[in-house]
C-alpha positions in Angstrom: 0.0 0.0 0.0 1.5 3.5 -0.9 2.4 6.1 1.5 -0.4 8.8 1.9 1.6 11.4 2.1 3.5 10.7 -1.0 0.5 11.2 -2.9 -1.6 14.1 -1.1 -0.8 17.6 -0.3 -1.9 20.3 2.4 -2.5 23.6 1.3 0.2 24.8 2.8 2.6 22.1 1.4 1.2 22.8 -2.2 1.4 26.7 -1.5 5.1 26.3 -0.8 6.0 23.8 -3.8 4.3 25.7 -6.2 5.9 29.3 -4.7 2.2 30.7 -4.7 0.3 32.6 -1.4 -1.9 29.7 0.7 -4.9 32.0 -0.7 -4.7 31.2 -4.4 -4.8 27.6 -3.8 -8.0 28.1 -1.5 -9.3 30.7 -4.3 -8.5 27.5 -6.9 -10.3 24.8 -4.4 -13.5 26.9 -3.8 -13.6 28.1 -7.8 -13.1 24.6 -8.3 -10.3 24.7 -11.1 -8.3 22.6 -8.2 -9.9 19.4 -6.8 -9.5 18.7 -2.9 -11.4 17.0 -0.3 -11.6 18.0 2.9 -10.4 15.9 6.0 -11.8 17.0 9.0 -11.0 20.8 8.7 -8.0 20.5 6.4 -8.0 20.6 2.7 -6.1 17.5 1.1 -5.0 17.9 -2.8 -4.4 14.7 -4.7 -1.2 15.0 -6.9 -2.8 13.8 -9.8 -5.1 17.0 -9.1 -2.2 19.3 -9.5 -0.9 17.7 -12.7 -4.5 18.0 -14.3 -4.8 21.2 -12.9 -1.6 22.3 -14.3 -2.2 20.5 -17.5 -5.2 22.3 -18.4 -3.7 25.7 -17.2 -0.1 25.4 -19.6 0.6 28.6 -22.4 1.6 26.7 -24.7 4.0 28.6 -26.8 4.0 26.5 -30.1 0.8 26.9 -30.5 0.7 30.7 -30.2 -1.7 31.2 -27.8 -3.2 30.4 -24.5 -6.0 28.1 -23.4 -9.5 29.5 -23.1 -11.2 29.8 -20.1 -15.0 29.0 -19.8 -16.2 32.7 -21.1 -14.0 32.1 -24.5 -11.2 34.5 -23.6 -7.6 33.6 -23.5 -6.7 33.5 -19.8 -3.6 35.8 -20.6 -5.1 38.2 -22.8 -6.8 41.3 -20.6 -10.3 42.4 -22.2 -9.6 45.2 -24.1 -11.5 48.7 -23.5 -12.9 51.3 -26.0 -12.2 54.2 -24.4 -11.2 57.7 -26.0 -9.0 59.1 -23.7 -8.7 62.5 -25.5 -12.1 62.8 -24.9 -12.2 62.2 -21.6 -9.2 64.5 -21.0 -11.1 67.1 -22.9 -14.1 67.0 -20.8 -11.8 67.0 -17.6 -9.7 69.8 -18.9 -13.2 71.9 -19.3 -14.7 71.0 -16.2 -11.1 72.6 -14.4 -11.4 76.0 -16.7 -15.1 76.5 -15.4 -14.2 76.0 -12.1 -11.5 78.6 -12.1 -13.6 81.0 -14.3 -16.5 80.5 -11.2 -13.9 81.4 -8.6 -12.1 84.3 -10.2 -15.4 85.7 -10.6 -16.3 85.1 -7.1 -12.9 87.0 -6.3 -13.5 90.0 -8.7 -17.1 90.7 -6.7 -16.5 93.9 -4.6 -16.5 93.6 -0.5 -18.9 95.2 0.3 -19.0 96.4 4.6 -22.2 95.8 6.5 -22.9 98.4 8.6 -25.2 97.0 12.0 -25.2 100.3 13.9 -27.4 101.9 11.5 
């Protein structure tokens, strides 16, 4: 019979082999990209549950590009945005002139003194 600990990992055991935070493989168990069971109130990880894991989660360079992940996106790519930063800088840029325009007015406004004894 083989050794149980020759073919199961803790979380913190796994953390430390694969030089990752004890978070991202709790993130990966309760996403369930990483299969575990739970002993008691430990997490065990088969280690044929890291190779698939890391099987299915390879770049593969030869090929040019990376897996996909469930929603059809390459898991390396970021989405990309539309955004038109000149325009936004534009609208940002008038928004500062009107507020200086509103204060220098407020500054040109004469003082006037309020006389109470009157």
């Amino acid at each position: 019979m083989a050794k149980i600990e020759n073919c199961m990992y803790s979380v913190q055991e796994l953390a430390q082999d694969l030089k990752v935070d004890t978070k991202t493989i709790y993130r990966l168990i309760y996403s369930g990209q990483l299969e575990a069971c739970k002993v008691g109130r430990l997490w065990r990880i088969r280690q044929s549950a890291v190779d698939k894991y890391l099987r299915d989660n390879t770049y593969n360079p030869a090929s040019g590009r990376a897996k996909e992940n469930r929603k059809g996106r390459s898991r390396n790519a970021r989405p990309r945005r539309s955004v038109d930063y000149g325009a936004k800088l534009d609208a940002m840029l008038r928004q500062v002139r009107e507020q200086e325009k509103r204060e220098k007015q407020k500054s040109n406004k004469p003082y006037v003194a309020v006389d109470n004894d009157g």
